[in-house]
Biopython code that builds the backbone (N, CA, C, O; Angstrom):
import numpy as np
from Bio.PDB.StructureBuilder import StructureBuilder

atoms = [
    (1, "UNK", "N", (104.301, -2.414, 99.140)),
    (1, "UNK", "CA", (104.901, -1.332, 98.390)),
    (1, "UNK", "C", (104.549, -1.522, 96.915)),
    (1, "UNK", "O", (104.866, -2.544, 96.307)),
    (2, "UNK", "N", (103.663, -0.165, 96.172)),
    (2, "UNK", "CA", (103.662, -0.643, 94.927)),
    (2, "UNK", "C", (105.271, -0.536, 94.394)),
    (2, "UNK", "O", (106.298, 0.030, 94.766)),
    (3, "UNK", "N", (104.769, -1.599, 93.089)),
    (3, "UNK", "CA", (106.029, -1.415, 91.905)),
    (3, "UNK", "C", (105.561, -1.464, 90.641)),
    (3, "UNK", "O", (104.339, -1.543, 90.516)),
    (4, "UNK", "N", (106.392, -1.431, 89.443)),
    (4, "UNK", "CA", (105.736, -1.391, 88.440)),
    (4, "UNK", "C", (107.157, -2.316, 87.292)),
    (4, "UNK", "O", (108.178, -2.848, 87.727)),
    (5, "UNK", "N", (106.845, -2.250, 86.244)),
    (5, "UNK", "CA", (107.754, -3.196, 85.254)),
    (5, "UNK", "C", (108.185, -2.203, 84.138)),
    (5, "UNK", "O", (107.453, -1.395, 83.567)),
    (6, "UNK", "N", (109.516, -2.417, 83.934)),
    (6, "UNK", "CA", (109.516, -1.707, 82.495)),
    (6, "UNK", "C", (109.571, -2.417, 81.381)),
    (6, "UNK", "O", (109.921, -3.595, 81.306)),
    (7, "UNK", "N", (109.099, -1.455, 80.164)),
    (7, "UNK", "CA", (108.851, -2.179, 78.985)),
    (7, "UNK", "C", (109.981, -1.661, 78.221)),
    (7, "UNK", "O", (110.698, -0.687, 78.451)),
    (8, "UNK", "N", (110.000, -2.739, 77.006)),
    (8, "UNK", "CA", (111.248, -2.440, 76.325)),
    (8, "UNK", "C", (111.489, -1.291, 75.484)),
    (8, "UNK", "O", (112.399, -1.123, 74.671)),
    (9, "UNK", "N", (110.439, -0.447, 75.833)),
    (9, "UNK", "CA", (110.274, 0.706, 75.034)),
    (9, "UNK", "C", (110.302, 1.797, 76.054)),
    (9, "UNK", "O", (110.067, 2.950, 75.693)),
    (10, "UNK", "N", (110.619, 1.469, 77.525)),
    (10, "UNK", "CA", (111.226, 2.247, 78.486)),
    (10, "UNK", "C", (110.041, 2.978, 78.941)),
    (10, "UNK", "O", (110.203, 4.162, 79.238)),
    (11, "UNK", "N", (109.029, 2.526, 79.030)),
    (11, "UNK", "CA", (107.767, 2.660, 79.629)),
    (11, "UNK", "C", (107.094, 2.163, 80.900)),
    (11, "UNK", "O", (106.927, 0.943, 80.907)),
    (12, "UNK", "N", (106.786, 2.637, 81.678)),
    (12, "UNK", "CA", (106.092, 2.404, 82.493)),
    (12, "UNK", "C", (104.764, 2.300, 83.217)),
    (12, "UNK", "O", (104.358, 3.452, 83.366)),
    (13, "UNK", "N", (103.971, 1.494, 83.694)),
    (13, "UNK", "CA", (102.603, 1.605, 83.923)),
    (13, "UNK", "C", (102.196, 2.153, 85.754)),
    (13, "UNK", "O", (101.826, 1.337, 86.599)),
    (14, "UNK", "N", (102.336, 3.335, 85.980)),
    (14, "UNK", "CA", (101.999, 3.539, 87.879)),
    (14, "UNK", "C", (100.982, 2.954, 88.277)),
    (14, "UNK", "O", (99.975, 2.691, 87.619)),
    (15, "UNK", "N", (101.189, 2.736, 89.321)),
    (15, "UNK", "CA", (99.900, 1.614, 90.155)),
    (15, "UNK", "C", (98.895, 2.722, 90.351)),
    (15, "UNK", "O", (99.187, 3.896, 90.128)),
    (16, "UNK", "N", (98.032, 2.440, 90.656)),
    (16, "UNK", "CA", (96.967, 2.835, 91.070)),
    (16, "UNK", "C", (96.560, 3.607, 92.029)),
    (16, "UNK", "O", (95.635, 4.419, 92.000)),
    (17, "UNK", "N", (97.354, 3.310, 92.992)),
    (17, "UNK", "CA", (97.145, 3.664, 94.248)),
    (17, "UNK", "C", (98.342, 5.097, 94.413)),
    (17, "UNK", "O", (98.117, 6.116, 95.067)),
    (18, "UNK", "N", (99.383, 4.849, 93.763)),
    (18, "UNK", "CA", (100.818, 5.808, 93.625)),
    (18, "UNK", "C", (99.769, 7.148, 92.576)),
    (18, "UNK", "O", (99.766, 8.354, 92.823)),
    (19, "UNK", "N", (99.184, 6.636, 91.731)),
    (19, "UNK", "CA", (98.530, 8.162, 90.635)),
    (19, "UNK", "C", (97.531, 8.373, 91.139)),
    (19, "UNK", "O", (97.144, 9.500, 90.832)),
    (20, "UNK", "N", (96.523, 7.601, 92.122)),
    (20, "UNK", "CA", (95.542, 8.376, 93.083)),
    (20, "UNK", "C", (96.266, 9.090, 94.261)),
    (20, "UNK", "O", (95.614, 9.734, 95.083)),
    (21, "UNK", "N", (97.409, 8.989, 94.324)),
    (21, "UNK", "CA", (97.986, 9.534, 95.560)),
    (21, "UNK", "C", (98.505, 11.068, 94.593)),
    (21, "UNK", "O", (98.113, 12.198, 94.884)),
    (22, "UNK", "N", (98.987, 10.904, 94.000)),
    (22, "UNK", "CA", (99.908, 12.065, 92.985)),
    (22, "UNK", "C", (98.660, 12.753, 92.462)),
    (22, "UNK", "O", (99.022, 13.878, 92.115)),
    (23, "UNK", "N", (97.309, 12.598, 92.234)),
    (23, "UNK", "CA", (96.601, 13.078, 91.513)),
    (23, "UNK", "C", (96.303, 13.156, 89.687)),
    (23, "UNK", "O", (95.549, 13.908, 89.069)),
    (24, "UNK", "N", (97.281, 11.994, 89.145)),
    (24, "UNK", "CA", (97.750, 11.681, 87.844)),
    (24, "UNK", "C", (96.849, 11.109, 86.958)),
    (24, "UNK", "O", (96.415, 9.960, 87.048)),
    (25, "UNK", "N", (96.578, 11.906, 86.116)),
    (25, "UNK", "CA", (95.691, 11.461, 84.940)),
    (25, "UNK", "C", (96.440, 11.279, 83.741)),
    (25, "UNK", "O", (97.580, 11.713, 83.575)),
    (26, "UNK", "N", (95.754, 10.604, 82.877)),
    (26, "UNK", "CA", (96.471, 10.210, 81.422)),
    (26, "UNK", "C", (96.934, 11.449, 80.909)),
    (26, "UNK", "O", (96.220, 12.431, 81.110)),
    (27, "UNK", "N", (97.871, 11.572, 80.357)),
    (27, "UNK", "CA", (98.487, 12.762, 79.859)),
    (27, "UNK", "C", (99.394, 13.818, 80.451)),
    (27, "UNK", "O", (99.949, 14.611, 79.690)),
    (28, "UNK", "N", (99.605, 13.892, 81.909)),
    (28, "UNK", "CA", (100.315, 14.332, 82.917)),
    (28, "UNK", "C", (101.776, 14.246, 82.436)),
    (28, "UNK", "O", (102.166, 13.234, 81.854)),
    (29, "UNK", "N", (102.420, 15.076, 82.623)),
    (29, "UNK", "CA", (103.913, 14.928, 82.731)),
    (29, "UNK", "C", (104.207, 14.633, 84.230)),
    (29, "UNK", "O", (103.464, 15.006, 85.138)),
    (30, "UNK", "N", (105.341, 13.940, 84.408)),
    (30, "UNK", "CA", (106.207, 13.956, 85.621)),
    (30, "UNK", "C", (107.567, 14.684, 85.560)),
    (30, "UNK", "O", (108.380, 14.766, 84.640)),
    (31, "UNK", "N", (107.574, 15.129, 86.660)),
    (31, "UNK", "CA", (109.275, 15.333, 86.736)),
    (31, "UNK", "C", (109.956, 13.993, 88.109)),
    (31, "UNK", "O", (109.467, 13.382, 89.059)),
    (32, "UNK", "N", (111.163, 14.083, 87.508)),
    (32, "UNK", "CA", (112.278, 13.319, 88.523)),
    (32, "UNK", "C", (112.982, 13.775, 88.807)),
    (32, "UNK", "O", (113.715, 14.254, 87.942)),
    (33, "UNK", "N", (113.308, 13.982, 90.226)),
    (33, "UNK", "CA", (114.089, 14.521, 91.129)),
    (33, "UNK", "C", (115.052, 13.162, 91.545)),
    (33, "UNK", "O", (114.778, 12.046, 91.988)),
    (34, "UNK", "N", (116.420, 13.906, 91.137)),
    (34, "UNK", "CA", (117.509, 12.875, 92.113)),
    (34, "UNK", "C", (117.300, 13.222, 93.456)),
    (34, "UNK", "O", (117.155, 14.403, 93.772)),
    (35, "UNK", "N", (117.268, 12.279, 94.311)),
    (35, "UNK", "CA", (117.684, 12.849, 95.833)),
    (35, "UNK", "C", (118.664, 12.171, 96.263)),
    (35, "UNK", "O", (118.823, 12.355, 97.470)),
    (36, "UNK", "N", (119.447, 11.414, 95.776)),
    (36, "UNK", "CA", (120.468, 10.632, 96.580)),
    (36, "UNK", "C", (121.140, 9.674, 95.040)),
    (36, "UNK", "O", (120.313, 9.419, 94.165)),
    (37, "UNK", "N", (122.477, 9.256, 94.850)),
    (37, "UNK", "CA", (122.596, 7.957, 94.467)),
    (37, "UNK", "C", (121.891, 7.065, 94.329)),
    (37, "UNK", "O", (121.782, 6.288, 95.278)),
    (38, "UNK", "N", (121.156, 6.824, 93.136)),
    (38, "UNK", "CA", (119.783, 5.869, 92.713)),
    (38, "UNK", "C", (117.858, 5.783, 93.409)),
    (38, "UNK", "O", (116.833, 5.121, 93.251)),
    (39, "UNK", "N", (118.477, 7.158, 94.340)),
    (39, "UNK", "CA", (117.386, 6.999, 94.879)),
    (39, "UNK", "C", (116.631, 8.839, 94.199)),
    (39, "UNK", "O", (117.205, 9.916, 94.355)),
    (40, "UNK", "N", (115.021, 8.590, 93.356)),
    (40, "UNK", "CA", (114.503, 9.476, 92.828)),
    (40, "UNK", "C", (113.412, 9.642, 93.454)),
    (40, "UNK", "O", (113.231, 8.834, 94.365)),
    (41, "UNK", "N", (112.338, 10.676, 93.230)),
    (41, "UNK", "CA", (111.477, 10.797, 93.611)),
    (41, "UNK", "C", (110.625, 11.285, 92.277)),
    (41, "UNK", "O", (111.271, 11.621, 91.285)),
    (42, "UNK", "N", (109.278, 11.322, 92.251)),
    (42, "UNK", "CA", (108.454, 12.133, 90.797)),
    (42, "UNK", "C", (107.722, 13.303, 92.007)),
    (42, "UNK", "O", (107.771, 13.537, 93.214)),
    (43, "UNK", "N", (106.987, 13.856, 90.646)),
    (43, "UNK", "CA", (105.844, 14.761, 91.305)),
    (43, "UNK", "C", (105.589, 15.357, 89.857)),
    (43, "UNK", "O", (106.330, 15.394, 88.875)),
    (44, "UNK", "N", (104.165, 15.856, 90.069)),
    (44, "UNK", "CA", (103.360, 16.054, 89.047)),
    (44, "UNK", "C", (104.049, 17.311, 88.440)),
    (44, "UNK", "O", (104.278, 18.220, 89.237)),
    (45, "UNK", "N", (104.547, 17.557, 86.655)),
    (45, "UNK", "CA", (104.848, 18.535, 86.313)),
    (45, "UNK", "C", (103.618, 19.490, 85.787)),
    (45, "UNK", "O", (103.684, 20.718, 85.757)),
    (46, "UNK", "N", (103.028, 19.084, 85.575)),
    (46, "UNK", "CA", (101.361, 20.303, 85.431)),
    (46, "UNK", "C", (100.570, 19.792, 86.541)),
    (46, "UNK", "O", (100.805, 18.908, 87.365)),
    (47, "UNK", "N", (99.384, 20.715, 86.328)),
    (47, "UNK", "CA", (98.504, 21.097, 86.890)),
    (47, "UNK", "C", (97.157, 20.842, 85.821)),
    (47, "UNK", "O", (97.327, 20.926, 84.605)),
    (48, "UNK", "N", (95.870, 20.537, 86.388)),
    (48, "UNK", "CA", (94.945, 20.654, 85.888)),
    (48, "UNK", "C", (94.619, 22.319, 84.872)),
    (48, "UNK", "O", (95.093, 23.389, 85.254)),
    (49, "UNK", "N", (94.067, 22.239, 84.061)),
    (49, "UNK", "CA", (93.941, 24.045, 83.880)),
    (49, "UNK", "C", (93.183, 24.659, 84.350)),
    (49, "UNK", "O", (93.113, 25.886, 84.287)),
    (50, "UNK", "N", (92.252, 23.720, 85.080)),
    (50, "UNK", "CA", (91.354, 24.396, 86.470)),
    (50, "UNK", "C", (91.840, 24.902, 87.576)),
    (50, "UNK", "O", (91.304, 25.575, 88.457)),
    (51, "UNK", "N", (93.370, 24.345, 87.385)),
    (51, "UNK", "CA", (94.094, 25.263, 88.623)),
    (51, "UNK", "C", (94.187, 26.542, 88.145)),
    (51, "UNK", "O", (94.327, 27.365, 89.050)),
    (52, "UNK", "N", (94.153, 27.070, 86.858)),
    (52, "UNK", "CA", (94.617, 28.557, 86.197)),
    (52, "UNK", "C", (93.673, 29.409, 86.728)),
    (52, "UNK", "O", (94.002, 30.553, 87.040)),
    (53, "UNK", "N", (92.154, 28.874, 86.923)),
    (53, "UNK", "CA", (91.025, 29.812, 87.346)),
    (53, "UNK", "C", (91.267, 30.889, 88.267)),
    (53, "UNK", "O", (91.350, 30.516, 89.437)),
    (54, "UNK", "N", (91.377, 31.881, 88.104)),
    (54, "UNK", "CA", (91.086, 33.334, 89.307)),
    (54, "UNK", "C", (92.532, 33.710, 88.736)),
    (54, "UNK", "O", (92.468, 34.937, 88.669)),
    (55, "UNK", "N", (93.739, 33.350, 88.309)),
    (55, "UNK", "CA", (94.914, 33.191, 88.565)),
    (55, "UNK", "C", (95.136, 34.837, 87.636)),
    (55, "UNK", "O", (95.968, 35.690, 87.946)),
    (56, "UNK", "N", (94.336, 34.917, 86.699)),
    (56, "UNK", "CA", (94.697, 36.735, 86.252)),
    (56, "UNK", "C", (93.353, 37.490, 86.918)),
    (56, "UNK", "O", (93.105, 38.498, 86.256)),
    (57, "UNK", "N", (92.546, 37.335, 87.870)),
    (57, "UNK", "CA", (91.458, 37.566, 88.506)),
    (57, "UNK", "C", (92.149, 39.478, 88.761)),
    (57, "UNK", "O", (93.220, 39.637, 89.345)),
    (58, "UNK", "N", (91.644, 40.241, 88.429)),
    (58, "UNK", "CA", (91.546, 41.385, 88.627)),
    (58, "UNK", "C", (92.552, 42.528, 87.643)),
    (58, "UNK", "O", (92.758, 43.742, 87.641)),
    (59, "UNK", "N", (93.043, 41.238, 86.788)),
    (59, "UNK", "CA", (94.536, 42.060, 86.437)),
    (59, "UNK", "C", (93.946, 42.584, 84.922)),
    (59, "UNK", "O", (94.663, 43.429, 84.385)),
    (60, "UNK", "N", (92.520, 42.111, 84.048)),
    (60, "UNK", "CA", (92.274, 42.603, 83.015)),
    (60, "UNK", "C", (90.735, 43.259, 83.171)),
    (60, "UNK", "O", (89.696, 42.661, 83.453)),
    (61, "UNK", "N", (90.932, 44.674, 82.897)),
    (61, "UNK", "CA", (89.846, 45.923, 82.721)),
    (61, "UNK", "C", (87.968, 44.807, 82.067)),
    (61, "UNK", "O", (86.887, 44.505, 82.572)),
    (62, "UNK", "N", (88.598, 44.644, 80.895)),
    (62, "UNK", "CA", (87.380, 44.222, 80.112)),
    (62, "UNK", "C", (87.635, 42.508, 79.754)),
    (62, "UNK", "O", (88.689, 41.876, 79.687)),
    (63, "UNK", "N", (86.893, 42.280, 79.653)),
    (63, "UNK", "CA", (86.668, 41.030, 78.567)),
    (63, "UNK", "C", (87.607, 41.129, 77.220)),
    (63, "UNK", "O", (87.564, 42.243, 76.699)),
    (64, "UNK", "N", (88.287, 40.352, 76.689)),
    (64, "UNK", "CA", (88.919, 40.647, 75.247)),
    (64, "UNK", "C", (88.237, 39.567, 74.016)),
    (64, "UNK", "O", (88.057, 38.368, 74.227)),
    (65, "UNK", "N", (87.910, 40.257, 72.723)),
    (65, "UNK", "CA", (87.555, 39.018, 72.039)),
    (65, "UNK", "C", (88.692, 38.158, 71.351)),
    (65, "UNK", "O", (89.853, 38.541, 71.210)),
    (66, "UNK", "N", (88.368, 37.384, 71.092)),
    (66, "UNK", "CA", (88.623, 36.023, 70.029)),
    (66, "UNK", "C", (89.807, 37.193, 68.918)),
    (66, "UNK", "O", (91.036, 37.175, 68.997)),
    (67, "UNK", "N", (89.154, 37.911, 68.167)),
    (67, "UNK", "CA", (89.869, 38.613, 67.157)),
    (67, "UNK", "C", (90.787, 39.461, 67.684)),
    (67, "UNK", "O", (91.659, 39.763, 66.870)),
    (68, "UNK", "N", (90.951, 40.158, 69.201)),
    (68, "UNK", "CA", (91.769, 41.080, 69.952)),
    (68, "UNK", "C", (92.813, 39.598, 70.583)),
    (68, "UNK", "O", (93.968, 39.783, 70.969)),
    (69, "UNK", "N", (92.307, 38.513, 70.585)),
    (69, "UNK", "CA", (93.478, 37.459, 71.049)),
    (69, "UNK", "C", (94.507, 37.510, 70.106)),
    (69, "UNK", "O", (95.689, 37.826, 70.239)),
    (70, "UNK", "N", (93.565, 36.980, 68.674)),
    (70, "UNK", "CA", (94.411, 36.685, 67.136)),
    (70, "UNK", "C", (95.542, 37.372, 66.988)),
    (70, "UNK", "O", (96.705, 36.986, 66.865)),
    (71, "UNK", "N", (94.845, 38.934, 67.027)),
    (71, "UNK", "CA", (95.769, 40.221, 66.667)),
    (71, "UNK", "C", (96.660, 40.090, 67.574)),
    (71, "UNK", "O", (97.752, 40.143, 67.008)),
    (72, "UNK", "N", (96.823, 39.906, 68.995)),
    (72, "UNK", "CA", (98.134, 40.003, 70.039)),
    (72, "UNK", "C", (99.101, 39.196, 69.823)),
    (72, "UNK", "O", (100.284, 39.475, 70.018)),
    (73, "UNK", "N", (98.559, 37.837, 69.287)),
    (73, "UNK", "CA", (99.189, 36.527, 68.953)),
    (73, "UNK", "C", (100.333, 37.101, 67.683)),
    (73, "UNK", "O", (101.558, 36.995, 67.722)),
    (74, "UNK", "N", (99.644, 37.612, 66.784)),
    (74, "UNK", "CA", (100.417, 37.793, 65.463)),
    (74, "UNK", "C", (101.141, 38.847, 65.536)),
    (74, "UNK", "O", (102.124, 39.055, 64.825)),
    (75, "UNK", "N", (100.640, 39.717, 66.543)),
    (75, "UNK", "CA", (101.782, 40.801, 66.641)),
    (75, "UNK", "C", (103.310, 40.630, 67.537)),
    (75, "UNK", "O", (104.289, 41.374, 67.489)),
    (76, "UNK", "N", (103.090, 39.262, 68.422)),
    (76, "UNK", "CA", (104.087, 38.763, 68.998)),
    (76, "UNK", "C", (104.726, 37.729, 67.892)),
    (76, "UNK", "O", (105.942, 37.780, 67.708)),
    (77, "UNK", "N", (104.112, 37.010, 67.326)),
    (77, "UNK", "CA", (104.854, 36.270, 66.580)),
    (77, "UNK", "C", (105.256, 37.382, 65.248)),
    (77, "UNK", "O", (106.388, 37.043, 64.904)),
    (78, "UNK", "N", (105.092, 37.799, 64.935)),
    (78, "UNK", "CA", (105.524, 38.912, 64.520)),
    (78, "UNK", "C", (107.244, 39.311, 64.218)),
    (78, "UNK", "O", (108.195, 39.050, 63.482)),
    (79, "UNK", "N", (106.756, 40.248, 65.545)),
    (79, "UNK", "CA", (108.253, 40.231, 66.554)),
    (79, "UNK", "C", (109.716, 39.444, 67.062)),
    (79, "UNK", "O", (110.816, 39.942, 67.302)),
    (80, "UNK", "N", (109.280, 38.093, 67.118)),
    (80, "UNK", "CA", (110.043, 37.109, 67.087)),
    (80, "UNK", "C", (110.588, 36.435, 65.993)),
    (80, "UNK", "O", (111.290, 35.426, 66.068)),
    (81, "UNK", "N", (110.295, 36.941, 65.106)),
    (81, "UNK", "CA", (111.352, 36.769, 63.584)),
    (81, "UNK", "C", (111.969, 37.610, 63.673)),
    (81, "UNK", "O", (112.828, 37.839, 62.821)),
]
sb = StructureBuilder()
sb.init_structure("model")
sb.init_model(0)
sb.init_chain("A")
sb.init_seg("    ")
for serial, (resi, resn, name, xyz) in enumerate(atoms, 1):
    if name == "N":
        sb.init_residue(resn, " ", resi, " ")
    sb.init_atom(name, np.array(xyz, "f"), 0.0, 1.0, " ", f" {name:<3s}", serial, name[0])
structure = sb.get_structure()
């Protein structure tokens, strides 16, 4: 069974075999799930952003540029003041 050690800075290092199983790369968030009285479970809180691919697949007419991003951006932040 892997295990791992904590550091005094409440850190932890996952084995190897536990983040090839989870799919976990440097920078990953986890979440923790209680499931019982001391007993937790993790699982990956993102996703690669290669998972995003196809994911608005049909839902935009044209291509948008760089400067039609800017402008949407500022007109929402905008708004939110």
């Amino acid at each position: 069974m892997p295990s791992a050690t904590m550091t005094s800075k409440g850190q932890l290092t996952v084995p190897v075999e536990v983040r090839e199983e989870l799919g976990l790369d440097a920078g990953v968030r986890v979440d923790f799930f209680k499931i019982e009285n001391g007993l937790f479970a993790i699982r990956p809180a993102t996703g690669s952003v290669r998972d995003l691919n196809g994911l608005f697949r049909g839902r935009v007419k044209r291509p948008i540029s760089i400067e039609e991003m800017n402008r949407a951006i500022a007109k929402g932040a905008a708004r939110s003041r």
